[in-house]
N, C-alpha and C positions, 0 to 999 in steps of 0.2 A: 544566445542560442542560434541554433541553425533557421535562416529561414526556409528551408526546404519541409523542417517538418511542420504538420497539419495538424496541432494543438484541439482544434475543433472537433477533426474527425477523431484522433486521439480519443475526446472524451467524451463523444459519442457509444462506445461500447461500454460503457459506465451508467447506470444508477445510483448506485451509491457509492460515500468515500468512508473509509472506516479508519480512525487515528487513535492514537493516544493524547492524552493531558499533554505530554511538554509538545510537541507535536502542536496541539491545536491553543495552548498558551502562546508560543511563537506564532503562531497566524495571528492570535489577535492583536499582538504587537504590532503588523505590519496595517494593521487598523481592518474595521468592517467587525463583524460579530458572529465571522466563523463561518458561514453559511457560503455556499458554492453554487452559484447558478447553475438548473437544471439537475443538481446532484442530491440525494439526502445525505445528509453529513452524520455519523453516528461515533460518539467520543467515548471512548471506553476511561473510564475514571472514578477512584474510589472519594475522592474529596468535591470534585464538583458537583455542584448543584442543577438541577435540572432547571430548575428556576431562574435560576440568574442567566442561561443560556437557549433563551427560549429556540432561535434561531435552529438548533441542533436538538440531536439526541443526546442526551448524556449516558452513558449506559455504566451500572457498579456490579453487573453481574458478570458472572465466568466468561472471558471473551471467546473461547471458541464453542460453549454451546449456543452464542447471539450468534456469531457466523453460522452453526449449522441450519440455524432455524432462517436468518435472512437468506441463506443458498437452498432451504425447500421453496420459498418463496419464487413466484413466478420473474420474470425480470432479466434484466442485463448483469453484467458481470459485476465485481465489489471494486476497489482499490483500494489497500492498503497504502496510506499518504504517510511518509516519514514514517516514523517507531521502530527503531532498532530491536527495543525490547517486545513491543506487541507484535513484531512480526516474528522474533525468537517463541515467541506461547503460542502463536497461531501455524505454525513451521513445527513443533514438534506436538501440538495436536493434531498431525493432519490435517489439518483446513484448506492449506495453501497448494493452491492448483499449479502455478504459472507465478515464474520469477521473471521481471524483466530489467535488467539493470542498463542502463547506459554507459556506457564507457566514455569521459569526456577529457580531452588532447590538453589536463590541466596539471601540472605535478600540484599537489599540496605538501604541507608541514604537518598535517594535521587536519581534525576534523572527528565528525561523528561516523563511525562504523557503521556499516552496512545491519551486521549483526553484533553483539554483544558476544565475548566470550563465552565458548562452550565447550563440553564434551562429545557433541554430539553430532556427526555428519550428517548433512541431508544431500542426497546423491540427485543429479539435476539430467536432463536428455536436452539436448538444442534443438529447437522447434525450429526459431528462425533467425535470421541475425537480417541489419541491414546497415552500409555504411552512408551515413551522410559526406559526402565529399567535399563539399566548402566547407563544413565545421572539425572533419576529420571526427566526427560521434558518430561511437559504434554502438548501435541499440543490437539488443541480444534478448531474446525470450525460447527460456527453457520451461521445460515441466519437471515437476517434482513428483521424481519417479518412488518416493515409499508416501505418497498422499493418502490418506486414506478416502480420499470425498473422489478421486478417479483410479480410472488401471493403470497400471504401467504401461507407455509406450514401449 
């Protein structure tokens, strides 16, 4: 990663992080039990158990009515962490405010998609972009201009 950016202050604008199962399966692999310093972690999943995951929330209910009720809630912004597919449900419920993807100076063969195949465009406005210069990544944050939770810029 670039040492230029500021991981810290990054995730400072955050309260919570919001994922799916493989998503938060794969953290556990990398060891620790899910849980995100300073963050509440909420795992949207129809098989897990809340019990076995005390660390976190497990949530098996509709994921974009839990996002409208965490975004009445007073607080900092959410993150959606990996989920190709929970950002596909939460992207054509409206929920999703603000996309920001990185662009990183790496060819792949391959890999997990950003989104999962669809029918369905979601049309984006560029907020801001910024290039990191020693690592050549280019962070990019748009909004998602048919959202229903803000206006169109």
């Amino acid at each position: 990663m670039d040492p230029e950016i500021d991981f810290g202050e990054l995730f400072k604008q955050y309260d919570t992080v919001v994922m799916g199962r493989r998503t938060f399966e794969a953290m556990l692999k990398e060891g620790g039990n899910g849980s995100m310093p300073g963050l509440d972690v909420v795992v949207f999943s129809q098989t897990l158990r809340q019990k076995d995951f005390p660390a976190v929330s497990v949530v098996n209910t509709n994921p974009a009515e839990t996002i409208r009720s965490l975004k009445a809630k007073p607080g900092k912004d959410m993150w959606l962490y990996g989920g190709g597919e929970l950002f596909r449900t939460l992207l054509d419920a409206g929920v999703v405010d603000t996309v920001e993807p990185a662009i990183i100076p790496v060819l792949l063969g391959g890999g997990v998609p950003l989104l999962p195949a669809t029918a369905n465009r979601t049309q984006l406005t560029l907020i801001r972009h910024r290039l990191y210069n020693q690592s050549g990544i280019m962070l990019l944050e748009y909004a998602v201009r048919n959202s229903k939770e803000v206006d169109s810029p």
